[in-house]
C-alpha positions as CSV (number, residue, x, y, z in Angstrom):
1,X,0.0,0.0,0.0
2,X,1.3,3.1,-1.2
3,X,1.0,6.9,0.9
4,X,-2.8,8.1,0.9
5,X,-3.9,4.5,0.4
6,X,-6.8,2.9,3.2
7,X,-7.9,-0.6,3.9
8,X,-11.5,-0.5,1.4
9,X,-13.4,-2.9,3.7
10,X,-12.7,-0.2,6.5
11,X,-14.2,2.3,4.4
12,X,-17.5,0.0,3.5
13,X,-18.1,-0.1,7.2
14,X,-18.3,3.6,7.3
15,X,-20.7,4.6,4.4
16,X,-22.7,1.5,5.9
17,X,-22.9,3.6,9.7
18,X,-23.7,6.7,7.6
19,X,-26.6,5.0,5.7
20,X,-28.2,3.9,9.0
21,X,-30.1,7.6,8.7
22,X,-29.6,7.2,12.7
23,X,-28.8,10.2,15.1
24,X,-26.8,9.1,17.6
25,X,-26.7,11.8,20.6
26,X,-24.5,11.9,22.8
27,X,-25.9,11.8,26.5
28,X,-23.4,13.2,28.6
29,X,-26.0,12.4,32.3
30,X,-25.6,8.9,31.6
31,X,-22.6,8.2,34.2
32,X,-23.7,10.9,36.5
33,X,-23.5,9.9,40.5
34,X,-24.5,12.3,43.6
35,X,-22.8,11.6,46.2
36,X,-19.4,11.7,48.2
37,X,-16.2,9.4,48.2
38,X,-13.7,9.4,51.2
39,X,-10.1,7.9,51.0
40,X,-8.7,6.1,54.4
41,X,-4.6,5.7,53.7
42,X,-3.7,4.9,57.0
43,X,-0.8,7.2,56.7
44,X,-0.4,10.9,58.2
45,X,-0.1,14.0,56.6
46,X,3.8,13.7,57.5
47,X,4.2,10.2,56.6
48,X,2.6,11.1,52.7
49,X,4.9,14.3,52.5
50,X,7.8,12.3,53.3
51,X,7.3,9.6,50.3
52,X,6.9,12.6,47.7
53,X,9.8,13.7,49.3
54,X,12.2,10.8,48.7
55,X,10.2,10.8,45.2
56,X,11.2,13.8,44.3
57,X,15.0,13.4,45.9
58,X,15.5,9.5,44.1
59,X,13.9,11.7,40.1
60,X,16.6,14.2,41.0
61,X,19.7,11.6,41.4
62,X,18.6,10.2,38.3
63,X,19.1,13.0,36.6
């Protein structure tokens, strides 16, 4: 296959979702959820801001 050339049964599928005369709207409520979510680490503040501290220290020997 040369530059600018495209797989023809590919392009068969698409005139065949075209012909379906079909709107298909999006409905952007259809995942929506009320209510809250909590996260229990187990770890303190202190404990969290010292793994993002060695994090950030080991990224910086690497480099």
């Amino acid at each position: 296959m040369g530059f600018g050339s495209y797989d023809e049964s590919e392009q068969r599928h698409q005139n065949r979702d075209e012909e379906d005369g079909e709107d298909k709207a999006v409905n952007v409520h259809e995942h929506t959820h009320e209510g809250e979510m909590t996260v229990e680490t187990g770890a303190s503040t202190d404990d969290l801001l010292g793994q993002l501290q060695d994090i950030k220290d080991s990224k910086a020997a690497d480099e």
